[in-house]
mmCIF file of the C-alpha atoms, coordinates in Angstrom:
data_MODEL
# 
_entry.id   MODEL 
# 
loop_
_atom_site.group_PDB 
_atom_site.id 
_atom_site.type_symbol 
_atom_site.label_atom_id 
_atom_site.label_alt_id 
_atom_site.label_comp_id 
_atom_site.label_asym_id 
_atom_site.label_entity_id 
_atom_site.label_seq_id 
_atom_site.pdbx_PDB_ins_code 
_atom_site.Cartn_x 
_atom_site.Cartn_y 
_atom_site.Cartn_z 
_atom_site.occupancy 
_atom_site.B_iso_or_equiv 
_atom_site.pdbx_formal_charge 
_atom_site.auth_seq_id 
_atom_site.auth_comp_id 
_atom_site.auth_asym_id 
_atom_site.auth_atom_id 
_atom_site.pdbx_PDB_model_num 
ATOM 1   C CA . UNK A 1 1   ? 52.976  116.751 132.451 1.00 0.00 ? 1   UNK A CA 1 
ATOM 2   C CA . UNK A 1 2   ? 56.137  115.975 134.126 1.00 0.00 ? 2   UNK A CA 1 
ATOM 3   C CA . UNK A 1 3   ? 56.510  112.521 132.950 1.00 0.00 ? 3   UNK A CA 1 
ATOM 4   C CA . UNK A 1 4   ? 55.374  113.678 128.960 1.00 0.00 ? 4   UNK A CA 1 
ATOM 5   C CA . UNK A 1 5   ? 58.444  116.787 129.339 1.00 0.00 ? 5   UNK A CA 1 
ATOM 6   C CA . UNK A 1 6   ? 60.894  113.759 130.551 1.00 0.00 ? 6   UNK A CA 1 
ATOM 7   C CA . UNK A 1 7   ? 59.963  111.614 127.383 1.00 0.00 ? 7   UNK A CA 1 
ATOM 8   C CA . UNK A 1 8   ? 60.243  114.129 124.836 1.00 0.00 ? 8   UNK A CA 1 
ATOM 9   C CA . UNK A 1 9   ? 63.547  115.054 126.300 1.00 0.00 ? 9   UNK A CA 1 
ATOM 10  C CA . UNK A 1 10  ? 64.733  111.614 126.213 1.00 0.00 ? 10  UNK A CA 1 
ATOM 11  C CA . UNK A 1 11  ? 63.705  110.988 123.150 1.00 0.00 ? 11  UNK A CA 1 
ATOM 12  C CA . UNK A 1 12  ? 65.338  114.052 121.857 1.00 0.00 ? 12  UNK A CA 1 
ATOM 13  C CA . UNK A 1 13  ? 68.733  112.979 123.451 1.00 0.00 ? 13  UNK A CA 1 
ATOM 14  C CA . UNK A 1 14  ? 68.817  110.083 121.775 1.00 0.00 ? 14  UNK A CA 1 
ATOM 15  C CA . UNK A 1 15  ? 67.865  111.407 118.139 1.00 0.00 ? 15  UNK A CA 1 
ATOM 16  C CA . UNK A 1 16  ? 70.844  114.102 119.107 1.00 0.00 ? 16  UNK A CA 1 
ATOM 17  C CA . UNK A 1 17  ? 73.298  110.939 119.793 1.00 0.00 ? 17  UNK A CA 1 
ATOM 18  C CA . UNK A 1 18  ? 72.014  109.004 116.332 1.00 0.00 ? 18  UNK A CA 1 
ATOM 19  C CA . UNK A 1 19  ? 72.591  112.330 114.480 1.00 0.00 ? 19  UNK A CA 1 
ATOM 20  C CA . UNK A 1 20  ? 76.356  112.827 116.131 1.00 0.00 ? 20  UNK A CA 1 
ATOM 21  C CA . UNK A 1 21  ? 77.281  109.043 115.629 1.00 0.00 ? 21  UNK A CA 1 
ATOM 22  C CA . UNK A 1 22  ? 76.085  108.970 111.804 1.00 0.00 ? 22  UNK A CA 1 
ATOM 23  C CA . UNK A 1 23  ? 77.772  112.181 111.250 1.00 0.00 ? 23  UNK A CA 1 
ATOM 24  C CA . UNK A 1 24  ? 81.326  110.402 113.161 1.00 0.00 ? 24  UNK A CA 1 
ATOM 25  C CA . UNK A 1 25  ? 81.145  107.385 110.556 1.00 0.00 ? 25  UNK A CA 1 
ATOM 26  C CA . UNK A 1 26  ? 80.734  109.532 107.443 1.00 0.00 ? 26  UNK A CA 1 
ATOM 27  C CA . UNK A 1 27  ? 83.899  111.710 108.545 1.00 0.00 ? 27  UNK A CA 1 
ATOM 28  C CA . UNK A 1 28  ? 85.372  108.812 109.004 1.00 0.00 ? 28  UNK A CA 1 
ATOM 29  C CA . UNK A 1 29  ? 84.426  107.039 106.036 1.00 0.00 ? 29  UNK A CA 1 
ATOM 30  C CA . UNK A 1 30  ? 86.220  109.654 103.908 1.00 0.00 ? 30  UNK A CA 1 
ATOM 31  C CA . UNK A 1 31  ? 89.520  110.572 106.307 1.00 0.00 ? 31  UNK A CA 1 
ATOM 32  C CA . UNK A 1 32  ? 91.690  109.530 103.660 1.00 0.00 ? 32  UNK A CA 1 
ATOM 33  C CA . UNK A 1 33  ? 89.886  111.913 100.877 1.00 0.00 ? 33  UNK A CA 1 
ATOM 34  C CA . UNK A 1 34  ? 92.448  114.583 99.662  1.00 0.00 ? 34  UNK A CA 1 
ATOM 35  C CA . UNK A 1 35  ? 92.570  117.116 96.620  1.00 0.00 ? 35  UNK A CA 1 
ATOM 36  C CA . UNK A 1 36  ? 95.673  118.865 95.693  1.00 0.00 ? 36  UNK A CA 1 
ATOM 37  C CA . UNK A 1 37  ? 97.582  121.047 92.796  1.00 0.00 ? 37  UNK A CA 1 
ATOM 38  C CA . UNK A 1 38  ? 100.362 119.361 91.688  1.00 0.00 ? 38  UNK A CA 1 
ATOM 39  C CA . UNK A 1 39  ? 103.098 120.370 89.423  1.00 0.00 ? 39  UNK A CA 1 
ATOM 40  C CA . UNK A 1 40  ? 105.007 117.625 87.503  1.00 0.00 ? 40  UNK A CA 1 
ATOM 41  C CA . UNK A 1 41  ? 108.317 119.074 86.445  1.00 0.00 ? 41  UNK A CA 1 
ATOM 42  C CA . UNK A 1 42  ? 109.500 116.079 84.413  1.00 0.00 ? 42  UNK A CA 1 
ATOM 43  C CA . UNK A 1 43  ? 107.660 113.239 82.572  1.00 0.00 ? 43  UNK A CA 1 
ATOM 44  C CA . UNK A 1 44  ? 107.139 110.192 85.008  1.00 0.00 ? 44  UNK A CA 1 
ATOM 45  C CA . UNK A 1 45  ? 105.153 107.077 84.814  1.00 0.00 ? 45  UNK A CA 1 
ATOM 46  C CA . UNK A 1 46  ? 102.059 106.312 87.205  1.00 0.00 ? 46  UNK A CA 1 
ATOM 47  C CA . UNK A 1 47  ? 100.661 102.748 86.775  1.00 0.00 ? 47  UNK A CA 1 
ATOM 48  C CA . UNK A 1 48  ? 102.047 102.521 83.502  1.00 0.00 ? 48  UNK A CA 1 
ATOM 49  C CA . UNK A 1 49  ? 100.576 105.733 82.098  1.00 0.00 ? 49  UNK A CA 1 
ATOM 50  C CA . UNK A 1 50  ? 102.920 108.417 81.153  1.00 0.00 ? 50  UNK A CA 1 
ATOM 51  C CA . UNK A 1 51  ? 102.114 112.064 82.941  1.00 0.00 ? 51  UNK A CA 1 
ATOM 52  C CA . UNK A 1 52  ? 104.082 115.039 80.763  1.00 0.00 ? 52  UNK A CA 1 
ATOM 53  C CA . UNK A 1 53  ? 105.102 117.898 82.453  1.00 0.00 ? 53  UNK A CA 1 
ATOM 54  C CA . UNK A 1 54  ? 102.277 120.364 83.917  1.00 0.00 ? 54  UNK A CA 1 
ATOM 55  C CA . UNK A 1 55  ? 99.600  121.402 86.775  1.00 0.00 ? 55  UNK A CA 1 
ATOM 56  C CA . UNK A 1 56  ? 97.305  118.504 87.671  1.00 0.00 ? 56  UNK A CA 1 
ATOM 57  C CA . UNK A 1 57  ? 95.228  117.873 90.525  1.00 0.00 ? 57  UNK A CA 1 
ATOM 58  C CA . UNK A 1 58  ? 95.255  115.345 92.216  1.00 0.00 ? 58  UNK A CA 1 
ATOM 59  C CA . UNK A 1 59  ? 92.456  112.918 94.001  1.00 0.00 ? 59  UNK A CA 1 
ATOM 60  C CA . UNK A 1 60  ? 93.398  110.614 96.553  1.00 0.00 ? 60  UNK A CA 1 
ATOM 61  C CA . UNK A 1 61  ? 90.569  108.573 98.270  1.00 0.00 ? 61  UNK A CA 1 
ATOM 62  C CA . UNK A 1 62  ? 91.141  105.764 100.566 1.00 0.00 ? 62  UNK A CA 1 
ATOM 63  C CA . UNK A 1 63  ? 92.016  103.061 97.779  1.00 0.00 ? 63  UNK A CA 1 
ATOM 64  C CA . UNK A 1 64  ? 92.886  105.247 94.891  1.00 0.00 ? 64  UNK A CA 1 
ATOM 65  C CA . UNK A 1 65  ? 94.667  108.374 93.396  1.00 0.00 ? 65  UNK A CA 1 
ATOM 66  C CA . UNK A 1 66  ? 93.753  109.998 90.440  1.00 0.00 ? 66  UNK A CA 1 
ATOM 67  C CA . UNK A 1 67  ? 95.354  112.318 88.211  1.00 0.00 ? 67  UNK A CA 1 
ATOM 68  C CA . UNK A 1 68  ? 93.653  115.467 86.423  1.00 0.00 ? 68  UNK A CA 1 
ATOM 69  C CA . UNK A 1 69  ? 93.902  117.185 83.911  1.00 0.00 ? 69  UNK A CA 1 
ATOM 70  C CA . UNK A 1 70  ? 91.318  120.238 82.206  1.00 0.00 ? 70  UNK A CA 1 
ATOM 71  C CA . UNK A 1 71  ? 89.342  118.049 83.379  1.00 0.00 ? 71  UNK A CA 1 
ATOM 72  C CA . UNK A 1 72  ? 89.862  114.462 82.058  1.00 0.00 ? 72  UNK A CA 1 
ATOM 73  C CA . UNK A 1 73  ? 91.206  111.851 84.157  1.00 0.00 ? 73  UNK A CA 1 
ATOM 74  C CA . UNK A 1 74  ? 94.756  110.690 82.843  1.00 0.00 ? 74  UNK A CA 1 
ATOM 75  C CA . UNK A 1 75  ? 95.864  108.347 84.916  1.00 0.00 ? 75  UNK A CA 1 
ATOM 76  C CA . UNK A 1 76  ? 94.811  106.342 87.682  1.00 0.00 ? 76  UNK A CA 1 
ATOM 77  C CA . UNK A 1 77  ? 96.050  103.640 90.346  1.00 0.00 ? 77  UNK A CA 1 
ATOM 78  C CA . UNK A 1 78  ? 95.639  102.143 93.547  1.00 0.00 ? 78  UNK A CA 1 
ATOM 79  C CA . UNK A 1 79  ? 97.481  103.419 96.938  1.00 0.00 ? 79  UNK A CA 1 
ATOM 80  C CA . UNK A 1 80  ? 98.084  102.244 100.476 1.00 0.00 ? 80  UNK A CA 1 
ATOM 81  C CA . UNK A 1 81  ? 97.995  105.358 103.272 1.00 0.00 ? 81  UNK A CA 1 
ATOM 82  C CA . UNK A 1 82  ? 101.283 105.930 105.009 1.00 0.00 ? 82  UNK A CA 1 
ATOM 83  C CA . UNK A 1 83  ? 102.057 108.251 108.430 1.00 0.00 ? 83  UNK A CA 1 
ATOM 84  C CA . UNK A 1 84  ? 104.651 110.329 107.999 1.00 0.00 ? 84  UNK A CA 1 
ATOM 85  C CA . UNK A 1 85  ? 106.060 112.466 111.575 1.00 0.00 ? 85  UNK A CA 1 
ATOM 86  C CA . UNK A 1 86  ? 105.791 115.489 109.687 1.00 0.00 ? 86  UNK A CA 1 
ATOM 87  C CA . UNK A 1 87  ? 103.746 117.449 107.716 1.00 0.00 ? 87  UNK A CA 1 
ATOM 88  C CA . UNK A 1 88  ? 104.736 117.768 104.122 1.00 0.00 ? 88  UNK A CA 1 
ATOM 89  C CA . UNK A 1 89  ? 105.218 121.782 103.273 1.00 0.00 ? 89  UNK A CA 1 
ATOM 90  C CA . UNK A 1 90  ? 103.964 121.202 99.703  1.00 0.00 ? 90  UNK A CA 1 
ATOM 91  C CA . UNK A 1 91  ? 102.355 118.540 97.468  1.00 0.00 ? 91  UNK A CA 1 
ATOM 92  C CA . UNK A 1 92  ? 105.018 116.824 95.737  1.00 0.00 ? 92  UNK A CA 1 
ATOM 93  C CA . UNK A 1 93  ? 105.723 113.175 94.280  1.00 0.00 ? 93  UNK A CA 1 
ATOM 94  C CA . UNK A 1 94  ? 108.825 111.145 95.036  1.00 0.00 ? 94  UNK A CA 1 
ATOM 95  C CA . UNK A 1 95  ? 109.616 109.230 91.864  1.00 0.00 ? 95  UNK A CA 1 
ATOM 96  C CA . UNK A 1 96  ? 112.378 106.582 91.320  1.00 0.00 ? 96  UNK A CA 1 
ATOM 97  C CA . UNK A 1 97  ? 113.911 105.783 88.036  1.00 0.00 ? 97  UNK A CA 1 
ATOM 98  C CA . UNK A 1 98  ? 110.508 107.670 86.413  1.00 0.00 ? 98  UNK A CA 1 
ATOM 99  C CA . UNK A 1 99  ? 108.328 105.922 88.183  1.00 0.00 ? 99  UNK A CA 1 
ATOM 100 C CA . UNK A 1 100 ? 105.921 107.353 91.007  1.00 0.00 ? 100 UNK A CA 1 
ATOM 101 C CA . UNK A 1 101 ? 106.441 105.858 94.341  1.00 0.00 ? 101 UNK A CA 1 
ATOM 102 C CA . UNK A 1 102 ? 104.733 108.176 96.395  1.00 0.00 ? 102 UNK A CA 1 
ATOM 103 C CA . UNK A 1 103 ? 103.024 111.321 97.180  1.00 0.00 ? 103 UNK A CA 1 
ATOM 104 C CA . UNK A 1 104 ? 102.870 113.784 99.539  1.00 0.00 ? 104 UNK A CA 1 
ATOM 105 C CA . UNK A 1 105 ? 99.936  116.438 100.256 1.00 0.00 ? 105 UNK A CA 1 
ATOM 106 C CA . UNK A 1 106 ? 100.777 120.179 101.967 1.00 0.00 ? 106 UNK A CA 1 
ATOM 107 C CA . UNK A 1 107 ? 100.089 120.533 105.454 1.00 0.00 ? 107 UNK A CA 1 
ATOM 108 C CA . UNK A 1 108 ? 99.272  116.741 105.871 1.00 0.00 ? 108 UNK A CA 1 
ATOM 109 C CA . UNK A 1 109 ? 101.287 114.094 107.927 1.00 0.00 ? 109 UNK A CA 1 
ATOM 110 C CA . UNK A 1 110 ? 99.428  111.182 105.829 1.00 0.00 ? 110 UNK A CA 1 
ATOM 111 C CA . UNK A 1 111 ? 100.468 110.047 102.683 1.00 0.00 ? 111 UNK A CA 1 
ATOM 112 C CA . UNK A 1 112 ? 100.142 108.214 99.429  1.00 0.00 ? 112 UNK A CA 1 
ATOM 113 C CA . UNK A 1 113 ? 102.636 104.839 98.411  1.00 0.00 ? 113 UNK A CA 1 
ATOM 114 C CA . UNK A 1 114 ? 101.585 103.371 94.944  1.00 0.00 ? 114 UNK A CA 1 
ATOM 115 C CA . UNK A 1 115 ? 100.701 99.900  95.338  1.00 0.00 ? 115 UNK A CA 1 
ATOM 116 C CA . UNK A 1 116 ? 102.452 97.497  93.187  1.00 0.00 ? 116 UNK A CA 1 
# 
């Protein structure tokens, strides 16, 4: 009896530690997965697709961030993650000469650079 109690409870351990581990590698499969509001105040560019003014949310993965809008997808491109010190206080974009560059997601010290 004592040795069946002592394999049940190892085997349970180690079901317990395949559960944990599995559940570890899909967190950090998708640690770079982020959805925000975003509200573009003046027409910019993003991969060579113009985004008008307006409220769009916006889907970063690991690889890519997407723009939307009611909806539809309207522009697209691919990103490279970035550390910041600080947490940004709001999502916002830093554009130069109309053209995204980056963006930054409220309450997050990672974010977004538009590859080239």
């Amino acid at each position: 009896m004592r040795t069946r109690t002592s394999v049940f409870v190892a085997v349970l351990g180690a079901m317990m530690l395949i559960a944990c581990t599995a559940a570890i590698a899909k967190d950090a499969g998708n640690k770079g997965d982020i959805s925000s509001t975003l509200d573009v105040l003046t027409p910019v560019s993003l991969a060579g697709t113009s985004l008008q003014p307006g409220t769009y949310t916006v889907k970063a993965t690991n690889t890519t961030v997407t723009f939307v809008k009611n909806g539809k997808t309207v522009a697209q491109s691919n990103v490279e993650w970035k550390d910041s010190p600080q947490k940004a206080s709001a999502t916002n974009l830093l554009a130069e000469s109309g053209t995204v560059k980056e963006i930054h997601f409220a309450g997050k010290t990672r974010y977004v650079t538009i590859a080239q």
